[in-house]
Biopython code that builds the backbone (N, CA, C, O; Angstrom):
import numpy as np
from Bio.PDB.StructureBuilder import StructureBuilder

atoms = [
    (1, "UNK", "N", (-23.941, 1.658, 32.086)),
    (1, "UNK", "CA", (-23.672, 0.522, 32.931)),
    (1, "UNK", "C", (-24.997, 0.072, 33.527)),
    (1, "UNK", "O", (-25.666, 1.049, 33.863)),
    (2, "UNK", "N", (-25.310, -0.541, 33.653)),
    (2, "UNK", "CA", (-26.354, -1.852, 34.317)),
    (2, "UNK", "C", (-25.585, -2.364, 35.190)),
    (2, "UNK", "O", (-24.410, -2.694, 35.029)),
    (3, "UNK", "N", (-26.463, -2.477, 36.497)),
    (3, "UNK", "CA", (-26.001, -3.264, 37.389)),
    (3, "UNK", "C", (-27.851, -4.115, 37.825)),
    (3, "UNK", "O", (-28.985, -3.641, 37.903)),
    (4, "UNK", "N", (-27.255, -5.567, 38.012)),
    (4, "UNK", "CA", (-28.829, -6.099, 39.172)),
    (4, "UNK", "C", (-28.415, -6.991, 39.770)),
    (4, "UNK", "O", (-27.540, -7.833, 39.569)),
    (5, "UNK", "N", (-29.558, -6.629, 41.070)),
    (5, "UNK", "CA", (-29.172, -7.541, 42.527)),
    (5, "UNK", "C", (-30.128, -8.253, 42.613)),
    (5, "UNK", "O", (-31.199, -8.093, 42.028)),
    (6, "UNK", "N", (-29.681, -9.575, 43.751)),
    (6, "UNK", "CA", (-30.617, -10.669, 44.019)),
    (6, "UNK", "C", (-31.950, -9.806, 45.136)),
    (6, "UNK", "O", (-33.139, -10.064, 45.324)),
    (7, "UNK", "N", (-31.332, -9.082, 45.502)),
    (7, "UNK", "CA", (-32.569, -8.383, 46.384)),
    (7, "UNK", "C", (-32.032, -6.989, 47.242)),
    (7, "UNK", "O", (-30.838, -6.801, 47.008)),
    (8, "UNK", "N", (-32.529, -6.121, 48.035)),
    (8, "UNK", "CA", (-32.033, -4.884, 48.358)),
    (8, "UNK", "C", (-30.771, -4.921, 49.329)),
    (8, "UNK", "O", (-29.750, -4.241, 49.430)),
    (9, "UNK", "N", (-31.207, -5.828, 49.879)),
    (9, "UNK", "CA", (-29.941, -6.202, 50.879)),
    (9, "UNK", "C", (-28.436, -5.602, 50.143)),
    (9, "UNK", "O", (-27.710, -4.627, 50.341)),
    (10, "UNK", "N", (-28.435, -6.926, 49.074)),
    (10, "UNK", "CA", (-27.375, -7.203, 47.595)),
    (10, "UNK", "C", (-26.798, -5.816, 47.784)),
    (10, "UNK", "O", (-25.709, -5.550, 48.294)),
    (11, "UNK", "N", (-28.044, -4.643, 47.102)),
    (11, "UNK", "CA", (-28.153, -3.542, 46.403)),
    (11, "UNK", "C", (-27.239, -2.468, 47.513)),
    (11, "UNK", "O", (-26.428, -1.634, 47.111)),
    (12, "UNK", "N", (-27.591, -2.716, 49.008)),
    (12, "UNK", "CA", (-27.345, -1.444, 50.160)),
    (12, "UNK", "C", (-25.487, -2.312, 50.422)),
    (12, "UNK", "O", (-24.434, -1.722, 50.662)),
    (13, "UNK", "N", (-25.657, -3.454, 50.294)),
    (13, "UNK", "CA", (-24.050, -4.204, 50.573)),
    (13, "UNK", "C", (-23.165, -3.380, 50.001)),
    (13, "UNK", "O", (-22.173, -2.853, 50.505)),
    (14, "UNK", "N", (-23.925, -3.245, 48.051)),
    (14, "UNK", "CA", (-22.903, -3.147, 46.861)),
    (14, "UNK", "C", (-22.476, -1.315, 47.205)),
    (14, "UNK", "O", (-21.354, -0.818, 47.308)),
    (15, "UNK", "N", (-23.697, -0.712, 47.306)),
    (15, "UNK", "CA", (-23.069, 1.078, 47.406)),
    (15, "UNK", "C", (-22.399, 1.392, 49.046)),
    (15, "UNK", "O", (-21.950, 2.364, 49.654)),
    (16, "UNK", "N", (-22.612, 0.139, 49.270)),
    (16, "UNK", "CA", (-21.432, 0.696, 51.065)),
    (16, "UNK", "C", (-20.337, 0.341, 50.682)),
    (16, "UNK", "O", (-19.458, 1.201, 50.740)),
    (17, "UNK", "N", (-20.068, -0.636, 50.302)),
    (17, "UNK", "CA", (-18.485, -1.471, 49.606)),
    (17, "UNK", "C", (-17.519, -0.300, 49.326)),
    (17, "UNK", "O", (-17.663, 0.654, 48.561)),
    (18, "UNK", "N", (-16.606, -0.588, 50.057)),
    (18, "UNK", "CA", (-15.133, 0.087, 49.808)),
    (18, "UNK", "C", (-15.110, 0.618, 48.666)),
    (18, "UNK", "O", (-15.236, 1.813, 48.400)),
    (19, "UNK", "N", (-14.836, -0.861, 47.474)),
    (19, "UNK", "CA", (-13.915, -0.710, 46.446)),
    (19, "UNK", "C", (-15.217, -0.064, 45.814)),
    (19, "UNK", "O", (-14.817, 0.810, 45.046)),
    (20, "UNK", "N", (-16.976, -0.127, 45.800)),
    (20, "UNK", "CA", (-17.801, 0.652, 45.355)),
    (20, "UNK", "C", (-17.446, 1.541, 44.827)),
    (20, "UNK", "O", (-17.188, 1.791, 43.650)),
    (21, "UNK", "N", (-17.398, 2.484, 46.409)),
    (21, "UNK", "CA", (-16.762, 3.806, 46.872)),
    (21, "UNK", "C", (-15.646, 4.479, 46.083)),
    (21, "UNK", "O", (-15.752, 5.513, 45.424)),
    (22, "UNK", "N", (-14.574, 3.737, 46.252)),
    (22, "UNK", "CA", (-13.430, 3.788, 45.744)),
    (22, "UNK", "C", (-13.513, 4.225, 43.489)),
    (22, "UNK", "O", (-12.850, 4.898, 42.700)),
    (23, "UNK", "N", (-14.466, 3.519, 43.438)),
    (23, "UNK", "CA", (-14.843, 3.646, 42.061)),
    (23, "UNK", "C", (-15.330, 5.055, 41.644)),
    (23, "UNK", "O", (-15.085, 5.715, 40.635)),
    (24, "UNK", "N", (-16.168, 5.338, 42.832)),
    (24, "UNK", "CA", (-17.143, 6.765, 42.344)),
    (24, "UNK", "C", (-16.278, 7.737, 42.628)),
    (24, "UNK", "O", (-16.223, 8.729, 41.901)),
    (25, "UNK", "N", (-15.462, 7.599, 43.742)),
    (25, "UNK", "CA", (-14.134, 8.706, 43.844)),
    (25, "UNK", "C", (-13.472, 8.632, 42.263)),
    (25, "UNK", "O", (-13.557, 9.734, 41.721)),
    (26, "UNK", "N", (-13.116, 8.051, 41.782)),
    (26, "UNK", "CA", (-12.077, 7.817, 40.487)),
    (26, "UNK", "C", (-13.165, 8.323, 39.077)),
    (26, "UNK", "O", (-12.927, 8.577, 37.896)),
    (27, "UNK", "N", (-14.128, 8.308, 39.715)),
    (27, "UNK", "CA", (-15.080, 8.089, 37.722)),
    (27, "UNK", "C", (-15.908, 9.561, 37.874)),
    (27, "UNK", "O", (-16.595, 10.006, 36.955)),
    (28, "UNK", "N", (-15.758, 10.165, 39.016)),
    (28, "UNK", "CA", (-16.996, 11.279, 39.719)),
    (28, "UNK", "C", (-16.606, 12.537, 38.993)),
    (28, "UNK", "O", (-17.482, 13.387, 38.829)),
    (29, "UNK", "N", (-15.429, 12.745, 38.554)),
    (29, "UNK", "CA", (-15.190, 14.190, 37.715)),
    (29, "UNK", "C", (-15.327, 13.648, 36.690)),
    (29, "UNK", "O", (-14.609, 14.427, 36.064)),
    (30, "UNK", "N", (-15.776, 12.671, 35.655)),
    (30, "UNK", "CA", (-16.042, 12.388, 34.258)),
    (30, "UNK", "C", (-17.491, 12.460, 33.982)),
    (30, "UNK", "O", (-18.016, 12.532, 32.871)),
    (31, "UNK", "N", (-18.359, 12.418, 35.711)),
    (31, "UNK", "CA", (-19.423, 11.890, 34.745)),
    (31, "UNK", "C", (-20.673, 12.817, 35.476)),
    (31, "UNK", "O", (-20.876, 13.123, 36.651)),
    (32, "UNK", "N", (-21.639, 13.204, 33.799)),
    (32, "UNK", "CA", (-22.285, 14.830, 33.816)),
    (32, "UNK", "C", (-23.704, 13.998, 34.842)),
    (32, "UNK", "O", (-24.478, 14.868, 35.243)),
    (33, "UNK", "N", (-24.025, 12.890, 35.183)),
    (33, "UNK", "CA", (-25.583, 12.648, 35.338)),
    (33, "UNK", "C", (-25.342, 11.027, 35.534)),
    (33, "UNK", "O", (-24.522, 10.251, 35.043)),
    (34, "UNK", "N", (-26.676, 10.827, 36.689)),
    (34, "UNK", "CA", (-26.592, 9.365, 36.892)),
    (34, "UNK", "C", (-28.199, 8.979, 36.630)),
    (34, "UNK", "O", (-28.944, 9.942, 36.449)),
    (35, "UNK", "N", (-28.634, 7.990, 36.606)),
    (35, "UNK", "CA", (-30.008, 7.991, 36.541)),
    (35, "UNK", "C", (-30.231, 6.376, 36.862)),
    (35, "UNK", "O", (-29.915, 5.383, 36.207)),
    (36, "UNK", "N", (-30.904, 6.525, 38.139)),
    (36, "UNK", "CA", (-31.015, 5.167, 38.803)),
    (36, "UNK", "C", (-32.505, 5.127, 38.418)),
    (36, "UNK", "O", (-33.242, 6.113, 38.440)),
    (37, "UNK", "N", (-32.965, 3.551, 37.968)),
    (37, "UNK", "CA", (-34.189, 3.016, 38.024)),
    (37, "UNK", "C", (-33.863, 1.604, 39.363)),
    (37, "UNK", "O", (-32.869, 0.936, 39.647)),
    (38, "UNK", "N", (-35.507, 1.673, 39.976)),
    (38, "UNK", "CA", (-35.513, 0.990, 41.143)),
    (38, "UNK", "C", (-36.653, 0.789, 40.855)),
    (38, "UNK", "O", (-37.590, 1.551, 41.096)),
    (39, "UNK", "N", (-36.748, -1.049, 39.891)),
    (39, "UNK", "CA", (-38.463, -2.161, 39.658)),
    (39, "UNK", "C", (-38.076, -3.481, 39.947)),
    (39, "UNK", "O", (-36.940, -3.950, 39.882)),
    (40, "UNK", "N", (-39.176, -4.065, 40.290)),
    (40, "UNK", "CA", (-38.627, -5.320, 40.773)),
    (40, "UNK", "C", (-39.133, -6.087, 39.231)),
    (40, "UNK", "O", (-39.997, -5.603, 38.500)),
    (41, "UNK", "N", (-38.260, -7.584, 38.902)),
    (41, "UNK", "CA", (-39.460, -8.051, 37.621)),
    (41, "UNK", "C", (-39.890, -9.494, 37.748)),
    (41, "UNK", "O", (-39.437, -10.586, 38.090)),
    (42, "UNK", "N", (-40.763, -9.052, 37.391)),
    (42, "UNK", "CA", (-41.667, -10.410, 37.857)),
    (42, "UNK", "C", (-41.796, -11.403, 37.385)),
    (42, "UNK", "O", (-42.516, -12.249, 37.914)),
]
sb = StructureBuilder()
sb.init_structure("model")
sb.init_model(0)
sb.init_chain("A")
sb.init_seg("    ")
for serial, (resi, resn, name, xyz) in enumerate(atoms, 1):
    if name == "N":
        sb.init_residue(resn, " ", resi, " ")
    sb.init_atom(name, np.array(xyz, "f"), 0.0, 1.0, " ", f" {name:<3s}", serial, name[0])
structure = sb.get_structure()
């Protein structure tokens, strides 16, 4: 999955969000590893 935001704000809105939340509760026993990249592009 890919996700991108208009700016960090976007980014801190999207992982506080309820239904976020609500997602990683439901998907969190399936999944072995996450791997976040954080670049801006120019």
């Amino acid at each position: 999955m890919r996700v991108t935001f208009e700016d960090q704000q976007a980014c801190r809105d999207y992982i506080q969000h309820p239904l976020h939340q609500s997602l990683l509760q439901s998907i969190g026993p399936f999944v072995e590893g996450i791997v976040v990249m954080d670049y801006p592009f120019a």
